[in-house]
ZAMARGU-4260 file (C-alpha; in steps of 0.2 Angstrom, whole numbers, plus 5000, padded with zeros to 4 digits):
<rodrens>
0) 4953/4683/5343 | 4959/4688/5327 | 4944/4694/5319 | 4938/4703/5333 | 4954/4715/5331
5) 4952/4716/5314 | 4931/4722/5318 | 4937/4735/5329 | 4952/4742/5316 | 4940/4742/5302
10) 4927/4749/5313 | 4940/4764/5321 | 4948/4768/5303 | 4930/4771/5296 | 4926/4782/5312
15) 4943/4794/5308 | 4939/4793/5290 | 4922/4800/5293 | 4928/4814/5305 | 4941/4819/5291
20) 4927/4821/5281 | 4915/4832/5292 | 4932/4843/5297 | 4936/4846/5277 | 4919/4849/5275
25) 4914/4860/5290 | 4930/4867/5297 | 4945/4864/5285 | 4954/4878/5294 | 4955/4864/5310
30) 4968/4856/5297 | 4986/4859/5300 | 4991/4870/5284 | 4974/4877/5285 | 4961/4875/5266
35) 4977/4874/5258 | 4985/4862/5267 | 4975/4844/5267 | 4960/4851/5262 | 4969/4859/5249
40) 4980/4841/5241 | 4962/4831/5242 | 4952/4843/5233 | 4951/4845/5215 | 4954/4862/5210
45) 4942/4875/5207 | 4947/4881/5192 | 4942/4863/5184 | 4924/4869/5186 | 4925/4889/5186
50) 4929/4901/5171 | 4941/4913/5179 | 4933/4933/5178 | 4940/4944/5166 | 4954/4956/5178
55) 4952/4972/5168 | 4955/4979/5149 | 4969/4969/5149 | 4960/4952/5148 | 4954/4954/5131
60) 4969/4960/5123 | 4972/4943/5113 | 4955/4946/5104 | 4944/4961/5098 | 4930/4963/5112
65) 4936/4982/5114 | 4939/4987/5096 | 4919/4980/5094 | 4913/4987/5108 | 4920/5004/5103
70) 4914/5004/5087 | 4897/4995/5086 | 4887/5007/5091 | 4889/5021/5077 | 4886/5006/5065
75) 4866/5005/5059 | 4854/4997/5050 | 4847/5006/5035 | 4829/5003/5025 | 4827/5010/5007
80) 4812/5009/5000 | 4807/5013/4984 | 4794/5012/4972 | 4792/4997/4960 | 4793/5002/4942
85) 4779/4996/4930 | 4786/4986/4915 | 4786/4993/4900 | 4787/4980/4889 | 4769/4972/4897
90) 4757/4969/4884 | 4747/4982/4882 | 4731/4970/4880 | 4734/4965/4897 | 4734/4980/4905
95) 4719/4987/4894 | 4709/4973/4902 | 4715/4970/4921 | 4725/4989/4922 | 4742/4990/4928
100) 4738/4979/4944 | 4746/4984/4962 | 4763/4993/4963 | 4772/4982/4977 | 4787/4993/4984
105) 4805/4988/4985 | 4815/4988/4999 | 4832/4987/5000 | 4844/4984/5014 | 4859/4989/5019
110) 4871/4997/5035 | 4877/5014/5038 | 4890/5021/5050 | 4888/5040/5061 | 4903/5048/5059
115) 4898/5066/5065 | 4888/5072/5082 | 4879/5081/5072 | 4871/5065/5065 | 4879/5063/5046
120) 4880/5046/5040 | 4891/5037/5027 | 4886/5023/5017 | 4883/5014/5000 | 4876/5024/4985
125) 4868/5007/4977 | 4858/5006/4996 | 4851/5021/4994 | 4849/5024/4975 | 4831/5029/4970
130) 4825/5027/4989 | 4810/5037/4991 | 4812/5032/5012 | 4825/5028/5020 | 4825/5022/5039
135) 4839/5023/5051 | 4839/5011/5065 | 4853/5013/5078 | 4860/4998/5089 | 4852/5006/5104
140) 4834/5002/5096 | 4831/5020/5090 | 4823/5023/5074 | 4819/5038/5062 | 4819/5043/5046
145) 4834/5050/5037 | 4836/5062/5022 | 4849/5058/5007 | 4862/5074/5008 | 4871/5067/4993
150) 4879/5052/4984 | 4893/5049/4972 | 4890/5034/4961 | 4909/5033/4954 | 4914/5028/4972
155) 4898/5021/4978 | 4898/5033/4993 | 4883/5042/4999 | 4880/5054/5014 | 4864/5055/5027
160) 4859/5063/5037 | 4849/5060/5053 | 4840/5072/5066 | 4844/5063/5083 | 4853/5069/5099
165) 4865/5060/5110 | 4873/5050/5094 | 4887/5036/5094 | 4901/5042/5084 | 4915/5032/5075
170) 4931/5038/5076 | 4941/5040/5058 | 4957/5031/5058 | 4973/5033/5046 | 4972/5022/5030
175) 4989/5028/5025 | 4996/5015/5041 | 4986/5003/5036 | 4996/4985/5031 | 4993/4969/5023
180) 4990/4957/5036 | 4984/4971/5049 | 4969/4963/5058 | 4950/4971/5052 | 4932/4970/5058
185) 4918/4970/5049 | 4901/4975/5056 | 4885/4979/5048 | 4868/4968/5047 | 4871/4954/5035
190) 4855/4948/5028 | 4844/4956/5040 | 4849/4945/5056 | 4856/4960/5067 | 4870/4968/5069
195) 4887/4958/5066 | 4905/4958/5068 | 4916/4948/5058 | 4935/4945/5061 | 4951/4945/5047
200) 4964/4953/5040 | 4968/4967/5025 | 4972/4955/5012 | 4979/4967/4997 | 4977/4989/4995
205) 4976/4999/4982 | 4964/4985/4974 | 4957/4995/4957 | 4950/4980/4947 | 4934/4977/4956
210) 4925/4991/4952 | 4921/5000/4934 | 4926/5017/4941 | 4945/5022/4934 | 4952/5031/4948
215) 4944/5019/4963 | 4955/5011/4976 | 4948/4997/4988 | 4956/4987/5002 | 4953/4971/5001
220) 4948/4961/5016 | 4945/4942/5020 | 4932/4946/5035 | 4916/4940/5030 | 4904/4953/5019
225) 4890/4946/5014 | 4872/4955/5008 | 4868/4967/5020 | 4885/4973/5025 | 4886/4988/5010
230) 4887/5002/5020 | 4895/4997/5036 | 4912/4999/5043 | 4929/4990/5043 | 4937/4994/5057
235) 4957/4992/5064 | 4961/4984/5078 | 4956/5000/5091 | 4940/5002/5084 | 4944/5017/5070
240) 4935/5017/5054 | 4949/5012/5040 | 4933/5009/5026 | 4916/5007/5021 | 4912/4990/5016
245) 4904/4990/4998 | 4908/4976/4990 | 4910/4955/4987 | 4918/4943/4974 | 4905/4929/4976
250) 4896/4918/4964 | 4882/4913/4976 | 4880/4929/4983 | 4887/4925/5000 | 4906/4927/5008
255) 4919/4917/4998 | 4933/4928/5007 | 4935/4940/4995 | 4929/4959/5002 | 4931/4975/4996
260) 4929/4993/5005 | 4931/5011/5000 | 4945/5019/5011 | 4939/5030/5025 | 4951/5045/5017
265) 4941/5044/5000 | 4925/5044/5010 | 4928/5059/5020 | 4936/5068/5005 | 4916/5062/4995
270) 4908/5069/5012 | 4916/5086/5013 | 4913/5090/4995 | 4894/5083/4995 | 4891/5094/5011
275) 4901/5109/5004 | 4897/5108/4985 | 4882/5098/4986 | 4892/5087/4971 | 4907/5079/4971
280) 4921/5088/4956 | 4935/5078/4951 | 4951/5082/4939 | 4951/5077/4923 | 4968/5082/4909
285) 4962/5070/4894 | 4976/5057/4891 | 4974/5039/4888 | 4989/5030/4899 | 4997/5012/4900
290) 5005/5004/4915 | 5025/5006/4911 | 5032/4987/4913 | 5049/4986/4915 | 5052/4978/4897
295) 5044/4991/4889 | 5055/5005/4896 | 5071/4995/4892 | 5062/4995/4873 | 5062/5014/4875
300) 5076/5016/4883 | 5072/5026/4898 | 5079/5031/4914 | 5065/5026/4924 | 5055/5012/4928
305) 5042/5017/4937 | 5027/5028/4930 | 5012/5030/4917 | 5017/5028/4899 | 5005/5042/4890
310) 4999/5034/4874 | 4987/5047/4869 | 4983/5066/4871 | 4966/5072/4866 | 4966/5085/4856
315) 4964/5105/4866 | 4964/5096/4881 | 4972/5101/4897 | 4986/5090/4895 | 4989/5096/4875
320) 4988/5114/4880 | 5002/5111/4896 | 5014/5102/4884 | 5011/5084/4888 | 5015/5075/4873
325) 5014/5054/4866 | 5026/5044/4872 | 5027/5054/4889 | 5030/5046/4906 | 5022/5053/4923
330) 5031/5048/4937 | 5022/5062/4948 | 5005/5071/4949 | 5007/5086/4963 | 5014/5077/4976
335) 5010/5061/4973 | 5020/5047/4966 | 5012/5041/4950 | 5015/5021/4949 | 5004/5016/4937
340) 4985/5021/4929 | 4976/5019/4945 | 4988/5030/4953 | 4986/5042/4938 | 4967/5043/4937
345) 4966/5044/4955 | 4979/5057/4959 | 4970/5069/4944 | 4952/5065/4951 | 4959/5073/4968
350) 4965/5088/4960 | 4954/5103/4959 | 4946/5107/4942 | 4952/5126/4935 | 4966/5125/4944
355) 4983/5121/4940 | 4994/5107/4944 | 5014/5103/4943 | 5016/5085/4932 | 5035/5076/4933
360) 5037/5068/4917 | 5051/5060/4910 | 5052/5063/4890 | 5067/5053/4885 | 5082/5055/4892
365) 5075/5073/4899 | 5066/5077/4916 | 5054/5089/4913 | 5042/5098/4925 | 5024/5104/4917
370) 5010/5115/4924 | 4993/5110/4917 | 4978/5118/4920 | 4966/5107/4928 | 4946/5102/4920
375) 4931/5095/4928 | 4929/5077/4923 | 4910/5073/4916 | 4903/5057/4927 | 4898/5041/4920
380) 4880/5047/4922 | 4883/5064/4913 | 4894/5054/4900 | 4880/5041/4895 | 4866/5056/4893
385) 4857/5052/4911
</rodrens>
C-alpha cells in the first residue's frame, strides 16, 4: 500500500515540477511577483552572461576612448623617400668594370599631425630630411602627396603642407598647465603596423639633456614611442595636442619607457616663423653660462640663489656692448625667469634678433637692469660650413 502512495507522490511532484518549468519558460508573468518574482530568485542573472552597453559619454570617463577618438584622425602616416647616395669610397676598379650598379631609393617613415584646415602639418625634421617625395596618408584612407614648407633641425620640427578638403584638425592645448604625472597619449604608426595609441603619464618637463640643441626643452613621457612614432602627437587627457613626439632613450631601438616630445608652444612658435619668414631666427647675446649651485653662490657671496653664473663674454658681442660682465648672474631674460642654462639659451633664442631686450642681473651685492641689443644666432648647419 505503501509504495503505491509513494508512485503517486513522486509521480504528482514530477507533474508540478514540469508545469513550473513550462510557466517560467512561457509565461513567468502567471507567477505571483511577476519575471521578478519566482522567475526572477531561480534564474541566474543576466548580467553573468551580458556586457552591459555603454549609457552615454559618461561611461568612458575612467579611460581615454574620447581623448583618442577626438584626436586620431588629424594624426597620419608619412612616406619619405629619398634617393640612395652612391658611395664614395667604392673602388673605382669596381665601378669601371660593372658601373655604379642600380640606385635603390630610401624610404623613411614616420607620422605627422593636421593642425590647420587649411592642410599644414607638423612633424619631425629627421622624417623628412632629404626627401625628394613625401606621401601623406590620413586615417580616413586618403592619400596625396605633400610639399615640405620648411623645417628647423635645432628642434627637429618641420612644417607640410597638404592640398585636401574637409581636413581633421587637432586642437592645440596649453603646455604651460601641463604636470608631471598628467595622463598622455601617444599616437602615430609605429613600425608601420597602423595607426596606434599608447597610454602614460608626463614623466619629467623641461628635459634639455636629450637633444644636442642648447636651448631645446622636451617633455618626457613613459607612453610607448617606438620607430615610426617621430612626428605624431602627444595628447592630454581631452584630446589637445601638448607635443610632437620625436624621440626615444633605447638600446634596442624599441620602448624602454623613456620618450621625448618637443612642446606644442615651441612647435607652433617654429610654424609661424617658417610660414611667415620661410626660416626660423633665434636670439643670440654671446656668453658662455654655468648653472649657479647653491655652494657656489655661498662661495661668492651673493644674494641670490637662483640664475645663470656668466663665465664668459665674447668680445664686441651683444652682451659686451650692453654691459654684461664675468662673474654676472642673470636671474631674468624679458619676462622670463632665468633658472639655469637651458632657461638661458632658450629665453634668448625666443627673443627677436636686432631688437633689444631688458636682462635682470645680479652683480654682487647690486641689482642691475641692462638693455642689450639682440643678434641672430648662426645654426649648427651654418656653423659647421653646410
Amino acid at each position: 500500500m505503501w509504495r503505491r502512495t509513494w508512485l503517486v507522490f513522486s509521480q504528482a511532484v514530477t507533474v508540478a515540477v514540469a508545469a513550473l518549468f513550462v510557466l517560467l519558460t512561457l509565461k513567468p508573468d502567471w507567477l505571483p511577483g511577476g519575471a521578478g518574482g519566482v522567475a526572477g530568485a531561480m534564474l541566474p542573472s543576466p548580467t553573468l552572461f551580458q556586457v552591459a552597453r555603454p549609457a552615454g559619454p559618461a561611461a568612458s570617463s575612467s579611460g581615454y576612448a574620447t581623448a583618442a577618438r577626438l584626436a586620431a584622425p588629424a594624426v597620419v602616416s608619412i612616406s619619405a623617400t629619398k634617393m640612395a647616395r652612391n658611395n664614395p669610397h667604392a673602388d673605382p676598379r669596381f665601378r669601371f668594370f660593372f658601373g655604379d650598379g642600380p640606385v635603390t631609393p630610401q624610404v623613411g617613415l614616420g607620422s605627422g599631425v593636421i593642425v590647420s584646415p587649411e592642410g599644414y602639418l607638423l612633424t619631425n625634421h629627421h622624417v623628412v630630411e632629404d626627401a625628394n617625395e613625401i606621401e601623406v596618408q590620413l586615417a580616413d584612407g586618403r592619400q596625396t602627396r605633400a610639399r615640405l614648407v620648411g623645417s628647423d633641425p635645432e628642434t627637429d620640427i618641420a612644417v607640410l603642407k597638404i592640398e585636401l578638403a574637409e581636413l581633421p584638425v587637432m586642437a592645440l592645448g596649453d603646455v604651460r598647465a601641463l604636470q608631471v604625472g598628467d595622463a598622455v597619449l601617444a599616437i602615430g604608426n609605429p613600425f608601420n603596423v597602423g595607426q596606434t595609441v599608447t597610454a602614460g603619464i608626463v614623466s619629467a618637463l623641461d628635459r634639455s639633456d636629450a637633444s644636442s640643441s642648447r636651448f631645446q626643452n622636451f617633455i618626457q613621457t613613459d607612453a610607448a614611442i617606438n620607430p615610426g612614432n617621430s612626428g605624431g602627437a602627444l595628447v592630454d587627457a581631452s584630446g589637445a595636442l601638448v607635443g610632437i613626439n620625436t624621440a626615444i632613450f633605447s638600446r634596442s631601438g624599441g620602448s624602454l619607457g623613456i620618450g621625448f616630445a618637443v612642446p606644442v608652444d615651441t612647435a607652433r612658435q617654429v610654424m609661424e616663423q617658417l610660414l611667415r619668414d620661410g626660416k626660423v631666427r633665434r636670439g643670440w647675446i654671446g656668453v658662455e653660462p654655468r648653472d649657479l649651485s647653491a655652494e657656489l653662490a655661498e662661495s661668492l657671496n651673493l644674494p641670490v640663489r637662483q640664475g645663470v653664473l656668466i663665465t664668459g663674454v665674447l668680445q664686441n658681442g651683444p652682451a659686451a656692448q650692453g654691459g654684461l660682465r664675468p662673474g654676472d648672474v642673470v636671474v631674468q631674460v624679458g619676462e622670463r625667469a632665468v633658472r639655469n642654462v637651458g632657461d638661458l639659451f632658450a629665453a634668448v633664442a625666443a627673443l627677436p634678433p636686432e631688437q633689444e631686450a631688458i636682462l635682470q642681473v645680479q652683480r654682487g651685492a647690486e641689482a642691475l637692469s641692462l638693455k642689450i641689443k639682440v643678434g641672430e644666432r648662426r645654426s649648427a648647419a651654418q656653423a659647421s660650413g653646410r
